[in-house]
C-alpha positions in Angstrom: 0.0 0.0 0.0 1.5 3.7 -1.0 2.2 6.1 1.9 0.8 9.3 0.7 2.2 12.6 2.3 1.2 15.6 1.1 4.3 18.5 0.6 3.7 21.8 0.8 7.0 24.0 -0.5 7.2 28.2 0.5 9.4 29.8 -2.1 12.0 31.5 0.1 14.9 33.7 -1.7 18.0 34.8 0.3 18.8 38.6 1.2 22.1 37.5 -1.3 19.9 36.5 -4.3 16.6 38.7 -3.8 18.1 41.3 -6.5 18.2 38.9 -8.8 15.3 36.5 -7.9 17.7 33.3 -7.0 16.2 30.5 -5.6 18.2 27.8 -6.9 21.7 26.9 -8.1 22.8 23.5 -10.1 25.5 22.4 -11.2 27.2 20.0 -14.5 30.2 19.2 -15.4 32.3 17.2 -18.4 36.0 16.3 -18.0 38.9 17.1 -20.6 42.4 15.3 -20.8 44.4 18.9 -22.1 48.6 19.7 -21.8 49.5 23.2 -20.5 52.5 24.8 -19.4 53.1 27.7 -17.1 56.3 29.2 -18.3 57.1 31.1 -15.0 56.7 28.4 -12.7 58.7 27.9 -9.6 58.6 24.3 -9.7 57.7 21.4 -12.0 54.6 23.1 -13.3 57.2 25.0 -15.7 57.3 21.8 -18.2 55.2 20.5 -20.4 52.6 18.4 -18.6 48.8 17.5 -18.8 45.6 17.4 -16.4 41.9 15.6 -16.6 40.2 18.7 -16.0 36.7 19.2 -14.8 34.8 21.9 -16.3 31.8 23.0 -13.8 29.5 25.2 -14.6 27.1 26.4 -11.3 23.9 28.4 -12.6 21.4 30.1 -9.9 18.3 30.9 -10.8 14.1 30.6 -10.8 12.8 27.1 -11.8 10.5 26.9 -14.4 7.4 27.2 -13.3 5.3 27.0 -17.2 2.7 24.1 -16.2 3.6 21.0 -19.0 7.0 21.5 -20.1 9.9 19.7 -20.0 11.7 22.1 -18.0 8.8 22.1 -15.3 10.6 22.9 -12.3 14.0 23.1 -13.1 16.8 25.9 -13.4 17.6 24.8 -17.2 18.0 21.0 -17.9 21.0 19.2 -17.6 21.2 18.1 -20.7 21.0 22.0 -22.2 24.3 22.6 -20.1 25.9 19.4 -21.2 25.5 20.5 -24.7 26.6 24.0 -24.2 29.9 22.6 -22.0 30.7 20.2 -25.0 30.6 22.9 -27.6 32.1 25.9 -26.0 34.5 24.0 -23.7 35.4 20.5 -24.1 35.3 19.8 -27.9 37.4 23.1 -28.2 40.5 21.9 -25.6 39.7 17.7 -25.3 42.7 16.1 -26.3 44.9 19.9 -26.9 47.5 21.8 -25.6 46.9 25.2 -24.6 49.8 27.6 -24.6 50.2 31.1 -23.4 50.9 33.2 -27.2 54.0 34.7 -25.5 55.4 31.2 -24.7 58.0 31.1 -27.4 59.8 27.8 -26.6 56.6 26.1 -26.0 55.1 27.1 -29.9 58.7 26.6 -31.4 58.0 23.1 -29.7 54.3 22.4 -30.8 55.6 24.1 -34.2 57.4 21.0 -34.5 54.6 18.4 -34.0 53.1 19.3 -37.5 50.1 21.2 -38.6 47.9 18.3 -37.0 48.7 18.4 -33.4 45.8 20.2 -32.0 47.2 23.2 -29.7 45.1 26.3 -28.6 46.6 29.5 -28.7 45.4 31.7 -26.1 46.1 35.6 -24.9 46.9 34.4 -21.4 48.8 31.7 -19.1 46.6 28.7 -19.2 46.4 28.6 -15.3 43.4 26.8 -13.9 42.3 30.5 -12.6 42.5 31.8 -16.2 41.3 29.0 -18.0 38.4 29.5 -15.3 37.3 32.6 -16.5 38.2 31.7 -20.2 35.6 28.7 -19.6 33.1 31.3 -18.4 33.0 33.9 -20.8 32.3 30.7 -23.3 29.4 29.5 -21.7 28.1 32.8 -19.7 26.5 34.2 -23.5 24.8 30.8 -23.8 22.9 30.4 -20.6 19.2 31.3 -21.2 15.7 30.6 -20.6 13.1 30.1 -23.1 10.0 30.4 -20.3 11.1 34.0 -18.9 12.2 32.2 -15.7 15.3 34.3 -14.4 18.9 32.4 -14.7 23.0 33.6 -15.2 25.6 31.3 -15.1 26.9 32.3 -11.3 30.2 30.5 -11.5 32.5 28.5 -13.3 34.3 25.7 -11.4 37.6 24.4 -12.6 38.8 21.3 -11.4 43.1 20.9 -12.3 43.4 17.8 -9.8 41.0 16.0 -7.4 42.3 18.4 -4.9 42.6 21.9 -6.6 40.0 24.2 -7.9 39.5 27.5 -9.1 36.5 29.3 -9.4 35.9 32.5 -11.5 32.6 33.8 -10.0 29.9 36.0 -12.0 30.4 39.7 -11.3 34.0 39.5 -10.5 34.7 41.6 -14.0 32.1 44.4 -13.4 
């Protein structure tokens, strides 16, 4: 015989997200095997080397609350973030190696490996802080709601070892 109980849920926001009408944050992730090199290193971190990285995206928000829909009472679906993570993050730097475009030893290097060695040029040193924010600004444009429910991507979470983060939070450029 079923147990029926019957729930009652009060929609409660947070001083911290009442300007923006928060009541929610998620999370997803995908995972990326990519090389980096940070030139200026102190220690070991100065050679060429590689990570699984863990790309996390956290988005706060109102659920859904369109009666019918899919997205019935969620922030934005899962699967809508896993897309959006595998297009603007992981198929970009899966299986690359990102270097720093003032790193002139390291593209003399990855010069040599031929025109089909995959290597990402980027404007900064690929530290996990500034591949943070690099992942954020790639996904940030792409978070949105087709049922007018409020939602931002509020942080990106990137994972360089089981053990070390960094996390480039929305807001923090403004």
């Amino acid at each position: 015989m079923a147990h029926h109980v019957d729930v009652t849920m009060t929609h409660q926001r947070s001083v911290r997200g009442e300007g923006r009408g928060a009541d929610m944050a998620i999370r997803r992730w995908v995972e990326t095997d990519t090389g980096h090199r940070i030139p200026n290193h102190k220690m070991k971190c100065c050679n060429l080397h590689g990570h699984r990285y863990r790309w996390e995206v956290e988005v706060r928000g109102e659920t859904v609350t369109e009666s019918g829909v899919s997205e019935e009472g969620m922030v934005i679906d899962f699967s809508d973030i896993s897309r959006i993570l595998k297009e603007h993050v992981h198929d970009i730097i899966d299986h690359a190696f990102v270097v720093w475009e003032g790193d002139e030893k390291t593209l003399r290097a990855l010069d040599a490996m031929g025109p089909d060695h995959h290597t990402v040029i980027v404007p900064f040193i690929p530290t996990a802080e500034n591949l943070a924010r690099w992942a954020f600004e790639q996904v940030a444009p792409h978070i949105s709601s087709a049922y007018g429910n409020k939602m931002w991507l509020s942080a990106m979470h990137v994972w360089e070892t089981p053990k070390s983060c960094a996390t480039y939070h929305a807001g923090l450029s403004d």
